[in-house]
Structure formats: C-alpha cells, structure tokens
C-alpha positions in Angstrom: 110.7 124.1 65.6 110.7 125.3 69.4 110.9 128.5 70.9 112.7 129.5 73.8 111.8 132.5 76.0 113.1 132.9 79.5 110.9 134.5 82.2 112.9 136.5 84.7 111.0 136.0 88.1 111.4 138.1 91.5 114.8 136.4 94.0 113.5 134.1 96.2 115.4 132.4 99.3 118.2 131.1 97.2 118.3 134.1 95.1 118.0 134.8 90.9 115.1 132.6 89.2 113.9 132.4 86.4 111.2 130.1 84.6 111.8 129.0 81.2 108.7 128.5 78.1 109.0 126.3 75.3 106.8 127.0 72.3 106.0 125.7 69.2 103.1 126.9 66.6 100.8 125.1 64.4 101.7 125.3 60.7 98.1 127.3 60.5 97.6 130.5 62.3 95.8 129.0 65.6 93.7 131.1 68.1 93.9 128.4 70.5 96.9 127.2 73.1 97.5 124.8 75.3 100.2 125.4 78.0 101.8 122.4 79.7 103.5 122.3 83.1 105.8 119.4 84.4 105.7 116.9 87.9 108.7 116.6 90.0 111.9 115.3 88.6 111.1 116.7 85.8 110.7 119.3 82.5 108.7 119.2 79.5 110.9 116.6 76.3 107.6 115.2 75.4 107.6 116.0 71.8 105.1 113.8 70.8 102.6 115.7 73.3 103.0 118.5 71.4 103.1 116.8 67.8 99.2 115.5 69.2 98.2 119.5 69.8 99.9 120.9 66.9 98.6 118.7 64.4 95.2 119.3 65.3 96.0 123.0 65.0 96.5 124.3 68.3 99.4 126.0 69.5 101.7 124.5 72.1 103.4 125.6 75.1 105.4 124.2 77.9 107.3 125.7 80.8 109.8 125.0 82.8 108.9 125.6 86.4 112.1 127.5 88.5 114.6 125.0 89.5 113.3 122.4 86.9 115.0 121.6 83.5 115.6 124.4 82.1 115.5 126.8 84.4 117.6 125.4 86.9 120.5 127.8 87.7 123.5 126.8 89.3 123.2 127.9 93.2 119.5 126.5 93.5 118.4 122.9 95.3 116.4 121.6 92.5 113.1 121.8 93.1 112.9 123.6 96.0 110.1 125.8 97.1 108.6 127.1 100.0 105.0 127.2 99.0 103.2 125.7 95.4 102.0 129.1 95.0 105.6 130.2 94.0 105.0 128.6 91.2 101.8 131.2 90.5 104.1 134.2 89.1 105.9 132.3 86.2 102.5 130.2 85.5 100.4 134.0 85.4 103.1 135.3 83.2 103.0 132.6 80.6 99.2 132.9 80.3 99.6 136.3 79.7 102.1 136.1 77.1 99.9 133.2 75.6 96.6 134.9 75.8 98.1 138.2 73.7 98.0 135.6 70.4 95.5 133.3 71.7 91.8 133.4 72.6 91.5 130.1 74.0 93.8 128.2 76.6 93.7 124.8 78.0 96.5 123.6 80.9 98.1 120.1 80.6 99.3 119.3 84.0 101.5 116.3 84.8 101.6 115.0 88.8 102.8 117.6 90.8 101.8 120.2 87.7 98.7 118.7 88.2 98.6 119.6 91.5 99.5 123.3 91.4 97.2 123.9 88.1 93.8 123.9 89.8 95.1 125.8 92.9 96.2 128.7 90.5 92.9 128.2 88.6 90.9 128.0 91.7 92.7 131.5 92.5 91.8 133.6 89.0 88.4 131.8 88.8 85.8 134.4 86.9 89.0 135.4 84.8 88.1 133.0 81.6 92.0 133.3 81.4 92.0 129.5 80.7 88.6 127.3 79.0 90.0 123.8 80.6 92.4 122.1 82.6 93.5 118.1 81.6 95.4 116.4 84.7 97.5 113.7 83.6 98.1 111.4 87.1 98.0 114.8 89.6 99.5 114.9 92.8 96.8 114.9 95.1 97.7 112.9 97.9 101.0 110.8 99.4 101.2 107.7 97.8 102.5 106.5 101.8 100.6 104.6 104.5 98.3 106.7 106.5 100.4 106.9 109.3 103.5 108.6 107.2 100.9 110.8 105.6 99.8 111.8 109.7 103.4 112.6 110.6 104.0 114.4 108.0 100.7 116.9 108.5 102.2 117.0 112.7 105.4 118.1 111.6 104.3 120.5 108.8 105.6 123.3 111.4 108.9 122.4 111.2 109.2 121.2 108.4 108.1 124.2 106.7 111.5 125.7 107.5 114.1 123.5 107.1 116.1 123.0 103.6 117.5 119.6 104.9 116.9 116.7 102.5 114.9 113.8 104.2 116.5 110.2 104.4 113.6 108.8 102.3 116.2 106.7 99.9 115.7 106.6 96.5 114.3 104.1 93.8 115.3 103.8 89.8 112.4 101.6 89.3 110.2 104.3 87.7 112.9 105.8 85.8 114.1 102.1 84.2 110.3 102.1 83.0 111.0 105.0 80.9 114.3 105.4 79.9 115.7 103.9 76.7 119.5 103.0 78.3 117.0 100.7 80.6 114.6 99.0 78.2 112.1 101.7 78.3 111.1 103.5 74.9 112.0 107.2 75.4 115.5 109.1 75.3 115.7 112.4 77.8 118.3 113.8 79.5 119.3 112.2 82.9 121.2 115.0 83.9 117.7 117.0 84.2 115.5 114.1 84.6 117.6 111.6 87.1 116.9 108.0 86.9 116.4 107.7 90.6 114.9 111.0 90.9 115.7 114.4 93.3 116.0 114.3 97.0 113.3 115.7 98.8 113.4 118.4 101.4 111.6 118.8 104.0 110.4 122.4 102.9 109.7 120.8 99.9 107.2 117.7 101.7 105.7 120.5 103.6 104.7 122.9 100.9 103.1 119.8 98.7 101.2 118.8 102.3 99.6 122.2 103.2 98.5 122.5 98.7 96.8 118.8 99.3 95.2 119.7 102.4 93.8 123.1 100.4 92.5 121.0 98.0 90.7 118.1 100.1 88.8 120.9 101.5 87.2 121.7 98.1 88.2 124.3 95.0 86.0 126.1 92.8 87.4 125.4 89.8 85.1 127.1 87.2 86.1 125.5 84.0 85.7 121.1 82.8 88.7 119.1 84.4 89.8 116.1 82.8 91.3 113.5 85.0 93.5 111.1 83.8 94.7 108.2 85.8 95.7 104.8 85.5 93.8 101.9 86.5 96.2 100.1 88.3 98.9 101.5 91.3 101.8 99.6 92.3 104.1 100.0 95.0 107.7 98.5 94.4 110.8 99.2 95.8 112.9 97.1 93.0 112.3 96.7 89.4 109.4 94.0 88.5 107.7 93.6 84.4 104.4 94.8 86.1 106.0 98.2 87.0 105.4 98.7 83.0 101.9 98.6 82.8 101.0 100.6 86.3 101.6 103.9 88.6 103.9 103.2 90.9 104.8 106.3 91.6 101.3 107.5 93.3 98.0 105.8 94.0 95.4 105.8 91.4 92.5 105.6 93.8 93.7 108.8 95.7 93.4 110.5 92.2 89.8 109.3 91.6 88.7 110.1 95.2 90.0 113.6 95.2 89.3 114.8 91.9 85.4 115.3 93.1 87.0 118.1 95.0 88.4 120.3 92.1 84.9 121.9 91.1 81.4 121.1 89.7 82.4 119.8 86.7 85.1 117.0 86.4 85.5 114.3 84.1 87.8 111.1 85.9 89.0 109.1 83.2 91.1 105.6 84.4 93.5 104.2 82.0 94.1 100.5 81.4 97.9 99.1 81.9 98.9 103.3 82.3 102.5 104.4 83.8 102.2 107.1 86.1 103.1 109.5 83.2 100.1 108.3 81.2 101.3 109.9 77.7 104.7 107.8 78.3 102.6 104.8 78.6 103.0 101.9 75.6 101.4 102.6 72.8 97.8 100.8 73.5 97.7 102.9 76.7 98.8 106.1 75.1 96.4 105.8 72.4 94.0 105.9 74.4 94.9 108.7 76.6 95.4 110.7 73.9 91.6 109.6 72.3 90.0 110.4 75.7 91.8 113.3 75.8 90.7 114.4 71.9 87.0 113.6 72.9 86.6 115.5 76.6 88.4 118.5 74.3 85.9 118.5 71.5 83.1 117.8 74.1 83.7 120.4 76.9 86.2 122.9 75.8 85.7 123.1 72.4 81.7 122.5 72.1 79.2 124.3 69.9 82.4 125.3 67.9 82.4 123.9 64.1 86.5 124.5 64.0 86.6 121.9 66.8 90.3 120.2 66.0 
C-alpha cells in the first residue's frame, strides 16, 4: 500500500508547484529509508524497486520532482527548470519528513535524478542527513558528439533564457524497449511517461549543461556512491533487437569516467546486456543490479551493523 503526500513548493516562473512523495513502509517498524528520485520523461511506477527495499525491511520513498508525473499541474512545460538546484527545496523537504521516522537514509537516483542527487549532497555535506547515494545510469554528460556538446557550452548564455523547445526530433526506440503495447515487459502510463519522450527546452539543455560542468570540476560527496551503468551504449535512431540489451539513451563510458569526480569514495559497477534504466533491464541483468546493489548496501552503508537487511 502507497502513500501519497503532496509538497507545496514556493511559485516559480510558470507559477504554483508542487512536488509529489510516494511512500510505502515495511511490514516491520524500519529505522531505515531509502528515497528515490526519477530521470527525465519520467516518475517513479517501479514497484518492484520498492518490493526489493521493503522486503529487506527498509522503508521506501519516491518523489515526484515538479512538473514530473505526479506533480505536473496543468499550466507548467513538463519538465522545465531553470537551474537543477530547483529541484533542492522539494528533495530537502522529503529528507526531512523522512528523517523524523528514520535514522538512516540512502538516495536512489535514476539518469537525470542521478545527476541532481550528488549536487544536493555535495551541498549539505557534514549534514549525515543521508548514509549513501546508489546512481542507476546518471546523467553526467551529453550522450552527443563533441562538437554538439561545444555548442551547447557557447550558447549556454542564451539559452539559459529562452523557454523555446529545440528542434532536436524525437525517437520511440527507448520507449518500445520498455513498454508492454511494444514488446517490452512493463505497463506505465504513456500519458506521464511518453513513448517518444518530452521536448526539450533550451532553458532546460542549459540548466543540465552548467550542473555537468559543476560536477567535472569535482564534488565532495562525503558518503559511498554506487554507480551503476551498463556495459554496453548504443546509439540508434530507429528500433534494432540490440537496443534491448544496451543504453542507448546515454554513454556508459561518460558514466564510468565521471563518476571519479563525485567524492573519495565511489564504487562504479558496469552491467552486462543493461537498458539505460538498469532495474528495467531483463531479468538476468536486473538480477544482477539488484545483487550488486544488496552487496555495496550491506558493505558500505550498512557495515558493522548485525541488522544489516
């Protein structure tokens, strides 16, 4: 059974937001949390995620970022921010509201959630409001040849201003890799979650640019990060069988290379035949994730303890 609890946050540019988190308890009383945030395109419907954490006694969480999923209101541009550190006032209140029930909390981050969730740790370092971050394919570079990635860094002036979407077009590939009316193996709602994906605005493009650059230059991330990325990137433009068993939305070996950059102490795990989404993966890939996952928890977030789940 889920919970629901809406987060009124300040007006922004477009006016009312709010931020949305999705709970759900252990059938034990559970001192420990794990809170996870969504990429783009996206909101938390991964219910076996939380089935892994709950059944190992710890408490689950998941929000809905502004202008995702659930807490997208009718006169907003879906997913459209100015800066990832919007994103810090809904993410500091759900910690808070986790950590009045909780005494340990670990963030699950997903692509561009794994982007934002070591800038906001970086920023309440010496806190100990979370033990551990796990980063499920994060965001940390343009999967886009070096050149693009260039012209986007000399326009991030004005860019960083305007709400226009850019003509980038738009690909179903990675959505028919996932969705069940398309051969893939789950069922969300396409409404929320669009086959082909949002546009993206330039505000948007400008705001991911200037959070990547922030991290290249080095965090100081002061608790273990787990890494998770597949082994093999693909770029594709139409729908081909090896888009099943790879990322094609970003490039593994931008993941690996950055990840040194998050703190002292980072743990970069590749996954054989993984989807960009690693826990959507097929189940040989997933079960693996969700192993290496189980063991970096027990080893570095949970160590010393003997109610390790």
């Amino acid at each position: 059974m889920y919970e629901i609890t809406v987060l009124p946050m300040p007006d922004d540019f477009e006016g009312q937001v709010v931020a949305t988190l999705v709970s759900r308890r252990a059938e034990a009383g559970s001192r420990r949390a794990v809170l996870y945030l969504h990429g783009f395109t996206d909101y938390f419907f991964q219910d076996h995620l939380a089935d892994h954490y709950v059944q190992r006694g710890i408490d689950f969480y998941a929000l809905d970022l502004r202008k995702y999923g659930r807490s997208l209101l009718p006169h907003q541009t879906r997913g459209l921010v100015r800066s990832v550190t919007d994103y810090f006032p809904e993410i500091d209140e759900a910690v808070r509201l986790i950590r009045r029930d909780h005494d340990e909390v670990t963030i699950n981050a997903h692509s561009t959630g794994g982007l934002i969730a070591p800038l906001w740790a970086d920023r309440v370092r010496g806190r100990g409001l979370v033990q551990g971050l796990v980063l499920n394919s994060p965001f940390f570079d343009l999967n886009v040849p070096a050149p693009l990635r260039l012209a986007a860094d000399l326009l991030r002036t004005p860019l960083s201003y305007t709400r226009r979407a850019l003509p980038l077009g738009s690909s179903t590939v990675y959505g028919q890799t996932l969705h069940r009316s398309e051969g893939g193996e789950w069922d969300y709602d396409l409404e929320l979650k669009p086959l082909g994906g949002f546009s993206v605005h330039a505000m948007w493009l400008a705001a991911i640019r200037r959070a990547q650059r922030r991290l290249h230059q080095g965090l100081a991330v002061d608790v273990p990060v787990l890494v998770l990325a597949s082994s093999t990137g693909l770029r594709v433009r139409d729908f081909v069988p090896e888009a099943r068993s790879a990322d094609i939305v970003l490039d593994p070996a931008h993941i690996a290379r950055w990840s040194t950059s998050l703190g002292p102490h980072v743990t970069c795990v590749r996954i054989p035949d993984g989807l960009h989404d690693l826990v959507l993966s097929a189940e040989p890939a997933r079960k693996q994730v969700f192993a290496e996952l189980d063991r970096w928890m027990n080893a570095f977030v949970y160590q010393g303890n003997e109610n390790k789940p």
